[in-house]
DRENLUMMI-209631 format. One record per residue (C-alpha): chain; residue number from 1; x, y, z; residue in one letter. Coordinates in steps of 0.2 Angstrom, whole numbers. Example, Ala and Ser with C-alpha at 12.3 -4.5 7.8 and 13.67 -1.06 7.14 Angstrom:
+---+-----+-------+-------+-------+---+
: c :   k :     X :     Y :     Z : r :
+---+-----+-------+-------+-------+---+
: A :   1 :    62 :   -22 :    39 : A :
: A :   2 :    68 :    -5 :    36 : S :
+---+-----+-------+-------+-------+---+
***
This chain:
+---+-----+-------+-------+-------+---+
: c :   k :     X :     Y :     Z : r :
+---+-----+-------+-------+-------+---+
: A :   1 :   -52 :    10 :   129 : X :
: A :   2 :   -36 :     9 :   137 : X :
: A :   3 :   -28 :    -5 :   135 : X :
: A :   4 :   -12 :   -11 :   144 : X :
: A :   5 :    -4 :   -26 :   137 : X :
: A :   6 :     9 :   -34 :   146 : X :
: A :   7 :    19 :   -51 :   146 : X :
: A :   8 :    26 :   -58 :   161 : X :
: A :   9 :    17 :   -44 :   172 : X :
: A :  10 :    31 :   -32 :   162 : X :
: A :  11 :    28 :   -22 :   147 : X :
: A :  12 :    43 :   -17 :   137 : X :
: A :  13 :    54 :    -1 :   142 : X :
: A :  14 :    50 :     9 :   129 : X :
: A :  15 :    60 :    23 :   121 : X :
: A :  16 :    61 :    34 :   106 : X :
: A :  17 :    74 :    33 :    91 : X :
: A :  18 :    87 :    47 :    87 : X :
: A :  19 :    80 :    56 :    76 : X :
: A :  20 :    99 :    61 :    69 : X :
: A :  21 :   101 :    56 :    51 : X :
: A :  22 :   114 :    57 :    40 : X :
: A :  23 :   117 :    68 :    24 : X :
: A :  24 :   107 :    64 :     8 : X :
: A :  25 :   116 :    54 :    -4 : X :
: A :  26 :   110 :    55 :   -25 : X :
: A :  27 :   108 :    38 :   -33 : X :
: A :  28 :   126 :    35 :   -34 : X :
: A :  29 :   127 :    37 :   -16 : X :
: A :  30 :   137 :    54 :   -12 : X :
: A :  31 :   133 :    65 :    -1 : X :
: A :  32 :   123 :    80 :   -10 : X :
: A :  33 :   118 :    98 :    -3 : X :
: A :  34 :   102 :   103 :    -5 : X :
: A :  35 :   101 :   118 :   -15 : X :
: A :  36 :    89 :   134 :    -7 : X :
: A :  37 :    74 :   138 :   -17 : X :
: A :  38 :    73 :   155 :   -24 : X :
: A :  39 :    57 :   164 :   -17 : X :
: A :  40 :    43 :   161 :   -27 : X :
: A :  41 :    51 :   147 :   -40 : X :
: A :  42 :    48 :   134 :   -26 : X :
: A :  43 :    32 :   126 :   -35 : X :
: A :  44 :    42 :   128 :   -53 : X :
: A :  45 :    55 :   118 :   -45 : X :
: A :  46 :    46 :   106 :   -39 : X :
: A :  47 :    35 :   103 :   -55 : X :
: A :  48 :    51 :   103 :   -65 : X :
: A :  49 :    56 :    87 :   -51 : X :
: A :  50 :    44 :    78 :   -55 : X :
: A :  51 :    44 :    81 :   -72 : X :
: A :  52 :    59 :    70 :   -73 : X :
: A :  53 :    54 :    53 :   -65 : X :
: A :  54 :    63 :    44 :   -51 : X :
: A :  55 :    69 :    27 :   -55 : X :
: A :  56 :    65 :    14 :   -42 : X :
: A :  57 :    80 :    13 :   -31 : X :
: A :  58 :    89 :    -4 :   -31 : X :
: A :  59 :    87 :   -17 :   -20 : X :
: A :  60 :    94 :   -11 :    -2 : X :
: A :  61 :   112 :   -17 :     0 : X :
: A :  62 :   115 :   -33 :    11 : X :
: A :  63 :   124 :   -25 :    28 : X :
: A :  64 :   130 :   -31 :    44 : X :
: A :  65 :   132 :   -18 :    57 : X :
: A :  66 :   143 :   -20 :    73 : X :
: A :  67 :   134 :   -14 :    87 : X :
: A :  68 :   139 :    -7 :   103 : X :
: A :  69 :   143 :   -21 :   118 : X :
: A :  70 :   122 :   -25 :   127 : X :
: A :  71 :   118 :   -34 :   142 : X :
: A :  72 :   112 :   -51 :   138 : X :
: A :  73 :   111 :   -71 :   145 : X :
: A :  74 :   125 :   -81 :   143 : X :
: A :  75 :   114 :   -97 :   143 : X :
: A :  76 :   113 :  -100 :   126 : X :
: A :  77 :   127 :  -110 :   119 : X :
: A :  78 :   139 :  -101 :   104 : X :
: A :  79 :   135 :  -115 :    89 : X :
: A :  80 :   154 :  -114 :    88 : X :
: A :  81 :   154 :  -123 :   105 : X :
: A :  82 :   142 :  -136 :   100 : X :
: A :  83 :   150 :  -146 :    87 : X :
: A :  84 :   166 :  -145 :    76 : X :
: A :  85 :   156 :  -144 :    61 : X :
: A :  86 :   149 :  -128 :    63 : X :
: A :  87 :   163 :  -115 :    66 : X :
: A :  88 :   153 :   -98 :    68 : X :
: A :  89 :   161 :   -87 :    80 : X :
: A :  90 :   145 :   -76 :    86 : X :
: A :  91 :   128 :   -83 :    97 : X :
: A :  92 :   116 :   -83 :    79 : X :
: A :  93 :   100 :   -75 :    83 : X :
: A :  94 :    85 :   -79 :    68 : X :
: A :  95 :    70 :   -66 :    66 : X :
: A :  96 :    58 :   -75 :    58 : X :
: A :  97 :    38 :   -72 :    55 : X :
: A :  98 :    26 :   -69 :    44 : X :
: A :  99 :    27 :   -53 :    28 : X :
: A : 100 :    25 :   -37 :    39 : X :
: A : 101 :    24 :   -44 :    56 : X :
: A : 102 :    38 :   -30 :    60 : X :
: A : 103 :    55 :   -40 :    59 : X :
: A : 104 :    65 :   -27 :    49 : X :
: A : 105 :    60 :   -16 :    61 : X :
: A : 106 :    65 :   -25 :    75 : X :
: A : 107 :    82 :   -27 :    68 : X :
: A : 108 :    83 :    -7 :    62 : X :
: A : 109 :    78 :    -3 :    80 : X :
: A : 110 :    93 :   -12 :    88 : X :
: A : 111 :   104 :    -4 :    76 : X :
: A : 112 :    98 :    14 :    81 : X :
: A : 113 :    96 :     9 :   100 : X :
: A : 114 :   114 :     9 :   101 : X :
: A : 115 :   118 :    24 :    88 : X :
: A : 116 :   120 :    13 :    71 : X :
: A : 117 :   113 :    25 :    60 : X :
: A : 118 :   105 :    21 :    44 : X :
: A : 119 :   120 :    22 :    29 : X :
: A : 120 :   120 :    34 :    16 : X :
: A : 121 :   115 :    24 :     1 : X :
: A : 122 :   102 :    17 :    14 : X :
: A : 123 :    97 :    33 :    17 : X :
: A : 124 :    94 :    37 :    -1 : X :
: A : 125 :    84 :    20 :    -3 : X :
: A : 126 :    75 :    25 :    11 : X :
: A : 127 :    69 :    41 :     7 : X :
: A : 128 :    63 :    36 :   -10 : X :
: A : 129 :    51 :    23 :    -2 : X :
: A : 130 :    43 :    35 :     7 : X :
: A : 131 :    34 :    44 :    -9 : X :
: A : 132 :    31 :    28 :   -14 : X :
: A : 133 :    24 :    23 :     1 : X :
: A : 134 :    13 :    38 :     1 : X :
: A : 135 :     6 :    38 :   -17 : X :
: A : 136 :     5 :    16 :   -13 : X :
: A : 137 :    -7 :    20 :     1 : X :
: A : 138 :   -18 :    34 :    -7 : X :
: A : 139 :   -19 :    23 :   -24 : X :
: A : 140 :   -29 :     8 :   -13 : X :
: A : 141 :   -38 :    20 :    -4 : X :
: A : 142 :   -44 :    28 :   -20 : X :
: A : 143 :   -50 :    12 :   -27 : X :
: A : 144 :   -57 :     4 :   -12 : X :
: A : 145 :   -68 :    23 :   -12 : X :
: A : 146 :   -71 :    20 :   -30 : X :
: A : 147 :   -78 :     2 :   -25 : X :
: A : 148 :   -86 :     6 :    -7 : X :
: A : 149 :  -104 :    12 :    -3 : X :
: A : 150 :   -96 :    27 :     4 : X :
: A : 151 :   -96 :    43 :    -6 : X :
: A : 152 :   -84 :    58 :    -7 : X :
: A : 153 :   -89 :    71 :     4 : X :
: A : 154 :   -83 :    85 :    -9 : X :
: A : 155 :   -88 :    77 :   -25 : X :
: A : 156 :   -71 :    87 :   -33 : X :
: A : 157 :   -64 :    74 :   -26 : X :
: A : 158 :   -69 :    60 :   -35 : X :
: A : 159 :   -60 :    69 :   -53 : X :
: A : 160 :   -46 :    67 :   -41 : X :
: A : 161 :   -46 :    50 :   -35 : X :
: A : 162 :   -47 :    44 :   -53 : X :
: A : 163 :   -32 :    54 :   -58 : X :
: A : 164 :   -22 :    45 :   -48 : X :
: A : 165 :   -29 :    29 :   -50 : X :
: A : 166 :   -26 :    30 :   -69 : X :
: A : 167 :    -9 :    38 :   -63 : X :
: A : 168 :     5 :    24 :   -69 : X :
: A : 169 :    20 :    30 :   -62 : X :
: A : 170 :    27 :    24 :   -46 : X :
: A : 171 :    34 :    38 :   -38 : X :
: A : 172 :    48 :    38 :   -30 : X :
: A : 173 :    53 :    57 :   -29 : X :
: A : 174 :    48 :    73 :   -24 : X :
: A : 175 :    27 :    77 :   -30 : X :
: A : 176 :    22 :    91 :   -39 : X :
: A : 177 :    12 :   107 :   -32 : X :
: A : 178 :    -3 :    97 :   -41 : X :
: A : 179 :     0 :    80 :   -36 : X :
: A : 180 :     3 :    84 :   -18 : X :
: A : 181 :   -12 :    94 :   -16 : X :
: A : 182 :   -23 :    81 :   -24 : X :
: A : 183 :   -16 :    69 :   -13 : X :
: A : 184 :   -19 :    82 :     3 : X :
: A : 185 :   -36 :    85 :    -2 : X :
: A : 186 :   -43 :    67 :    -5 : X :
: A : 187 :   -34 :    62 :    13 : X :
: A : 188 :   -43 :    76 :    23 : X :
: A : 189 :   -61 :    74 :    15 : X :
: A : 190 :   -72 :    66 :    29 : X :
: A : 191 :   -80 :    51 :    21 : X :
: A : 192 :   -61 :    48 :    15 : X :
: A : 193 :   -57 :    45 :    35 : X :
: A : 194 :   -74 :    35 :    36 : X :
: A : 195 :   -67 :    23 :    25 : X :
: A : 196 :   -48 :    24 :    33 : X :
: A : 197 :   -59 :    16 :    49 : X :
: A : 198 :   -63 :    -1 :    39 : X :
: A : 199 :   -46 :    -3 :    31 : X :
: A : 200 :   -40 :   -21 :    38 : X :
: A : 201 :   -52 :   -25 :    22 : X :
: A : 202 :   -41 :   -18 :     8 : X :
: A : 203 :   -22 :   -20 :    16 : X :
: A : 204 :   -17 :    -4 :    20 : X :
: A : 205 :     2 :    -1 :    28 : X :
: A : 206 :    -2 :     3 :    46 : X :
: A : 207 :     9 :    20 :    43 : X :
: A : 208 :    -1 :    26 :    30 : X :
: A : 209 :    -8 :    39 :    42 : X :
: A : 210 :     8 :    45 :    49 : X :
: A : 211 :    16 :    48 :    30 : X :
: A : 212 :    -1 :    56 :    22 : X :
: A : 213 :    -1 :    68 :    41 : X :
: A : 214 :    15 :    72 :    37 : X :
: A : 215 :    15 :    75 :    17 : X :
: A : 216 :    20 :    96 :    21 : X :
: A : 217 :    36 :    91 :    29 : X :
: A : 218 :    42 :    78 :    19 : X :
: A : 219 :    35 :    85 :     0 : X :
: A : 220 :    50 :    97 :     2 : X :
: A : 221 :    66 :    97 :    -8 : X :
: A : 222 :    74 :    99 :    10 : X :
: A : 223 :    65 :    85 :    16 : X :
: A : 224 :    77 :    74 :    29 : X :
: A : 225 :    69 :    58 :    35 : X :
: A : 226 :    70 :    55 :    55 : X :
: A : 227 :    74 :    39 :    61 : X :
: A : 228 :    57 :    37 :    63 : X :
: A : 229 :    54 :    41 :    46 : X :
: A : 230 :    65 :    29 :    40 : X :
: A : 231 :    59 :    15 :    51 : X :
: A : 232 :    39 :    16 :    47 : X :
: A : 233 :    42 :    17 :    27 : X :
: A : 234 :    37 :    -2 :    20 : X :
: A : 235 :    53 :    -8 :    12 : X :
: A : 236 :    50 :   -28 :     7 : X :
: A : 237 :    65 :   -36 :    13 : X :
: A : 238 :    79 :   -45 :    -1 : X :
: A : 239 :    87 :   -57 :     3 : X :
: A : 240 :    95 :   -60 :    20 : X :
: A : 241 :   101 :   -45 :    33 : X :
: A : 242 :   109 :   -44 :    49 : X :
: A : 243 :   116 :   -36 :    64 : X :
: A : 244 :   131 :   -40 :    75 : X :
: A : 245 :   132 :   -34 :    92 : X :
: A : 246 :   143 :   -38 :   109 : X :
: A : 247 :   137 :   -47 :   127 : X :
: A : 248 :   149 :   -50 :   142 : X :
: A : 249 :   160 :   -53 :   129 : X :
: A : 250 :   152 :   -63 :   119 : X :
: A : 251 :   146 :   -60 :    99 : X :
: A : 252 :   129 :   -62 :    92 : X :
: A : 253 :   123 :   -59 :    78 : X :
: A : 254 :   104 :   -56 :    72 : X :
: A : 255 :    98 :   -60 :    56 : X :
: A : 256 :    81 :   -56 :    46 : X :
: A : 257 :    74 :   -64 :    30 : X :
: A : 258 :    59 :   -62 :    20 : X :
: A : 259 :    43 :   -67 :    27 : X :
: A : 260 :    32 :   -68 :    12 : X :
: A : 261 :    26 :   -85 :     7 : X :
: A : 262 :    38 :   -85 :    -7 : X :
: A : 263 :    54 :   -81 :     3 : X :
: A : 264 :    50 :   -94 :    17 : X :
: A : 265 :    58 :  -107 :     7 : X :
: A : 266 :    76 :   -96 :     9 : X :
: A : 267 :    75 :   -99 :    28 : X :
: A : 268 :    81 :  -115 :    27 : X :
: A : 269 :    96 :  -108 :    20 : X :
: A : 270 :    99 :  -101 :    38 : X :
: A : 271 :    93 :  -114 :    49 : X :
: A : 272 :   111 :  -121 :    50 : X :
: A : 273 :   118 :  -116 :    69 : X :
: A : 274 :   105 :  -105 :    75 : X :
: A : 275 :   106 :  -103 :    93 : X :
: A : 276 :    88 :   -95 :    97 : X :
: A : 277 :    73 :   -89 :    87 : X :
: A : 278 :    65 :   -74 :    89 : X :
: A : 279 :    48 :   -77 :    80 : X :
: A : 280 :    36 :   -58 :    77 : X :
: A : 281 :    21 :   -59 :    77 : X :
: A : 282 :    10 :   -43 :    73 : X :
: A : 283 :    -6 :   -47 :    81 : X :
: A : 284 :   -14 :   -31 :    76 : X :
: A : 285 :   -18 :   -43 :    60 : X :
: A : 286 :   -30 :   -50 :    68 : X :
: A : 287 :   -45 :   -44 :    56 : X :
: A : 288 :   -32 :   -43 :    40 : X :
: A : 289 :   -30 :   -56 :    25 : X :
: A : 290 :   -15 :   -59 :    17 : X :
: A : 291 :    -9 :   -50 :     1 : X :
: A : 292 :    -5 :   -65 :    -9 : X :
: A : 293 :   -24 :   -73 :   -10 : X :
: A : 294 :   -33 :   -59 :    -4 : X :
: A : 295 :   -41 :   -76 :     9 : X :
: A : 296 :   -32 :   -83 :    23 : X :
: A : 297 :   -33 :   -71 :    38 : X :
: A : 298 :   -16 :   -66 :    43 : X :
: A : 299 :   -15 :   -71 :    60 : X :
: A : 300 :   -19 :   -88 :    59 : X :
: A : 301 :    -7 :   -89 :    44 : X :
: A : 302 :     7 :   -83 :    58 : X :
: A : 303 :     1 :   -94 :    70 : X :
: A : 304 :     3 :  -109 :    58 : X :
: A : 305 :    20 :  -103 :    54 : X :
: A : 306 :    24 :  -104 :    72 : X :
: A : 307 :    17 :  -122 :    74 : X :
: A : 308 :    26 :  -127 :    59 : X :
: A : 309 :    43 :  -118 :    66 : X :
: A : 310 :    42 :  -125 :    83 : X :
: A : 311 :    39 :  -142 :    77 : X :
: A : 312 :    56 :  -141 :    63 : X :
: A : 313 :    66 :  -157 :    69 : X :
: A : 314 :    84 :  -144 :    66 : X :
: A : 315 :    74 :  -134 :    84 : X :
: A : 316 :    71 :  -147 :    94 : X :
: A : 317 :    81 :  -140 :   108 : X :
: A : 318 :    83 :  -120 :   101 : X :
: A : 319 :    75 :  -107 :   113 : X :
: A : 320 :    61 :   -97 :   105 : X :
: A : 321 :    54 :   -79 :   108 : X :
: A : 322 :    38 :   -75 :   104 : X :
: A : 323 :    39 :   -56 :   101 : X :
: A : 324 :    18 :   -49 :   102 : X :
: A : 325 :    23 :   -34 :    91 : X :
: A : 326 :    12 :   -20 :    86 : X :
: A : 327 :     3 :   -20 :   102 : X :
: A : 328 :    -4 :    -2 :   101 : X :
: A : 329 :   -13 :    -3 :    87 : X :
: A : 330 :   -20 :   -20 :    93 : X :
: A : 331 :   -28 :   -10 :   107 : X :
: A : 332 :   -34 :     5 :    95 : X :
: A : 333 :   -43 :   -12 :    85 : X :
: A : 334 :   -51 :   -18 :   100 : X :
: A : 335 :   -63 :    -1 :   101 : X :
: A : 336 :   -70 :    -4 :    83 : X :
: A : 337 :   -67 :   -20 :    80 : X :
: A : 338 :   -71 :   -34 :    92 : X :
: A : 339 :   -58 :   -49 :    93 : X :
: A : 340 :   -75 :   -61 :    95 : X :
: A : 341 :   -80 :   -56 :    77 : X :
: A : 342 :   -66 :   -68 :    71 : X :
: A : 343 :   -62 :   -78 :    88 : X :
: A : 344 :   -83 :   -83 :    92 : X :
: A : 345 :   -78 :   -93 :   106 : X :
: A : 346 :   -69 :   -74 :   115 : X :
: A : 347 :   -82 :   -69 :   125 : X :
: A : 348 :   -71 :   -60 :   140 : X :
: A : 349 :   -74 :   -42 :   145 : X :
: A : 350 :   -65 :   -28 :   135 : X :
: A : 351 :   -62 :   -19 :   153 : X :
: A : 352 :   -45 :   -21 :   160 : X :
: A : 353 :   -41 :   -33 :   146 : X :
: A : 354 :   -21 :   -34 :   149 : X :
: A : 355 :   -20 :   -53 :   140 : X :
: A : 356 :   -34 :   -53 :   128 : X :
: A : 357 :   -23 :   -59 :   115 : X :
: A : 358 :   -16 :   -75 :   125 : X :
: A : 359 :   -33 :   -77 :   133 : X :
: A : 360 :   -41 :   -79 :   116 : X :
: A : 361 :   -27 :   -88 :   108 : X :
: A : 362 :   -24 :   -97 :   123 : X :
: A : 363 :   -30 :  -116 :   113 : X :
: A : 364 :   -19 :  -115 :   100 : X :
: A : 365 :    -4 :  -111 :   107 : X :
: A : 366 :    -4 :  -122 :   119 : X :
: A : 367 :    -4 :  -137 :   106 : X :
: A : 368 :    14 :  -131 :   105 : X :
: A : 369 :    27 :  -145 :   112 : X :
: A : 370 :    38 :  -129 :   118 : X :
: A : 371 :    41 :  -115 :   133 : X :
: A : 372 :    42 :   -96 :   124 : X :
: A : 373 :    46 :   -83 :   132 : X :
: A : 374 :    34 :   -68 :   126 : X :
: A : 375 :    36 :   -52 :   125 : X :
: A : 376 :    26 :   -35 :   119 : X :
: A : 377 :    30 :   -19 :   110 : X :
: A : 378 :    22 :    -3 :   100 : X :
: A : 379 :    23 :    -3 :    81 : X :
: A : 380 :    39 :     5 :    80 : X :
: A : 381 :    50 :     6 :    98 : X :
: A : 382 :    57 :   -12 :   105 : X :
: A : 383 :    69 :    -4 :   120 : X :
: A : 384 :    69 :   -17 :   132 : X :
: A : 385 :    70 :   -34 :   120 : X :
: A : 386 :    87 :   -32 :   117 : X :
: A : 387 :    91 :   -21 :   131 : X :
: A : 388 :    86 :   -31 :   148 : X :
: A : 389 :    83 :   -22 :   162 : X :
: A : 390 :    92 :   -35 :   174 : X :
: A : 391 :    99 :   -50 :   175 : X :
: A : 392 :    85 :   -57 :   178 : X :
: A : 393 :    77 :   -54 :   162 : X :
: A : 394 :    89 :   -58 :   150 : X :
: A : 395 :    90 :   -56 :   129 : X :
: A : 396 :    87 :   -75 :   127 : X :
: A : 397 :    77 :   -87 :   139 : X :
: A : 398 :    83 :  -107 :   137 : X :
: A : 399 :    68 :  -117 :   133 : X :
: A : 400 :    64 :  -134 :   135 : X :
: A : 401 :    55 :  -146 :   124 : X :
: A : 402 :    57 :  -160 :   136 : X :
: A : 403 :    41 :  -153 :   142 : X :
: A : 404 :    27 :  -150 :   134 : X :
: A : 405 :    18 :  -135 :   142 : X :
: A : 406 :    17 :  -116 :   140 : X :
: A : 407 :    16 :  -105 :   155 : X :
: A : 408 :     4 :   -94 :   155 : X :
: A : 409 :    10 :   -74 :   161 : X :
+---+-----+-------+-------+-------+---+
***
């Protein structure tokens, strides 16, 4: 179906990241040249790599990034002008939402939209995750084949599925000739994509597809990650990042935290003169559980975290974005998997369907005592959030508690 999301009668301005990168650093973070293959030793090379096992990078370093001068609203008030007890120089922007509701990617992307390019030792911790990420994803689908009723199509496949199951190491390097292909095979088998359909019921990274695609181009000792690259691989965030930028003369600075249940009790930490929330909320997790109990349904745990956010005492007056993220492959859900399976009570037509997710959400968020200004985005690309197209429609809309309503776009 096509489905075209929009808040507001607008949908975001989308645009594509650089795909420029920077040198590959080794572990210690210096730049390294990539040394050309002799023809015919690639695959000795390669099965010598991984002979030698990556070590799991480090946690990725705590950064803040000046970014280029952005148009934005001047009608949020710099916490330094609010009181003498909070001196902070910059407009302080929070991301806040659920584990994987596409926060760090939000931040990354204002970065790149105004030519911040990841760091080198970044870059290095970057490129690490994606083999992980890679042998991550076709681990689960491995067991949730071993415990489906679907059956390989080529049955050589299952001795290979089990390999890899059984397989201990974490891989964060370069595969092997072997491993690669195994890997390859057991993605292209058909009854392997069957399964891919009907994987909201075993977790799967949403960019499991683009990585296992694309396992030619990057299982090379050459292999430079796009910006792209970079942004889909799954890094959990440590501890606290963030982001300064310039408005009309004006600082702000963005921060993102943790969002897994046992980080939430950090945000507090960063409540202290927040000028706006920018709450994410990836509603393409509408069928999904959550990781930690395998129970509660994704969704409604982000939506209780926005209840519980809007009703904090410290925001009784803080302005608060709703950001509607990962709206394309909400719409690729909605042609397989009907919102009315887990919202009973959804019964409008699929056709045209521009506002499914307010219309069938509609109860709940309106039981919340504030205004949000909402916005929508694809999985990766948020051009437009932090770059307003006018005046008009500025980085941060003023809300008011004083009344308790939610306008409907």
């Amino acid at each position: 179906m096509g489905c075209n999301f929009s808040a507001q009668g607008k949908v975001s301005d989308i645009g594509n990241a650089s795909d420029k990168t920077p040198p590959a650093p080794d572990a210690n973070g210096n730049d390294t040249k990539v040394e050309p293959v002799a023809q015919g030793a690639g695959e000795e090379a390669v099965d010598r790599k991984e002979a030698t096992p990556v070590p799991p990078p480090s946690i990725s370093p705590q950064v803040t990034l000046q970014v280029p001068e952005i148009r934005a609203s001047r009608s949020v008030t710099p916490a330094s002008q609010k009181s003498d007890d909070q001196p902070y120089s910059h407009i302080r922007l929070l991301l806040l939402g659920s584990a994987e509701s596409g926060k760090t990617t939000v931040l990354e992307q204002v970065r790149l939209l105004y030519k911040q390019h990841f760091t080198e030792s970044e870059y290095f911790h970057r490129r690490a995750f994606i083999y992980h990420n890679i042998f991550k994803c076709i681990k689960a689908l491995c067991r949730a084949m071993k415990i489906s009723d679907i059956q390989f199509s080529d049955p050589i496949n299952m001795g290979r599925a089990q390999s890899i199951i059984a397989d201990e190491e974490n891989h964060y390097g370069l595969f092997s000739r072997e491993m690669a292909d195994k890997i390859k095979c057991i993605w292209q088998d058909k009854s392997m994509q069957k399964l891919y359909a009907r994987r909201s019921q075993f977790n799967l990274n949403d960019s499991a597809s683009y990585f296992l695609n694309n396992l030619d181009k990057i299982n090379t000792t050459d292999y430079k990650p796009s910006d792209k690259d970079l942004i889909m691989a799954y890094v959990p965030t440590c501890g606290v990042q963030n982001v300064i930028f310039t408005a009309s003369n004006q600082s702000f600075q963005l921060f993102d935290i943790g969002g897994q249940k046992i980080d939430r009790k950090k945000w507090a930490l960063q409540y202290d003169g927040i000028d706006a929330i920018f709450f994410c909320l990836a509603i393409s997790e509408y069928d999904q559980v959550m990781s930690e109990d395998m129970v509660t349904n994704r969704l409604d745990d982000a939506l209780a975290l926005l209840k519980t956010i809007s009703e904090e005492p410290m925001f009784a007056t803080t302005p608060i974005y709703l950001f509607l993220n990962e709206i394309d492959v909400f719409c690729e859900k909605l042609d397989v998997i009907p919102l009315s399976k887990y919202k009973p009570d959804f019964k409008a037509p699929i056709l045209y369907l521009s506002n499914v997710f307010l219309t069938a959400y509609w109860p709940l968020l309106t039981s919340l005592t504030l205004d949000i200004h909402i916005r929508s985005a694809l999985i990766y690309r948020i051009r437009g959030v932090f770059q307003p197209q006018s005046a008009n429609n500025p980085i941060v809309i003023q809300a008011n508690k004083n009344h308790a309503k939610f306008s409907k776009f």
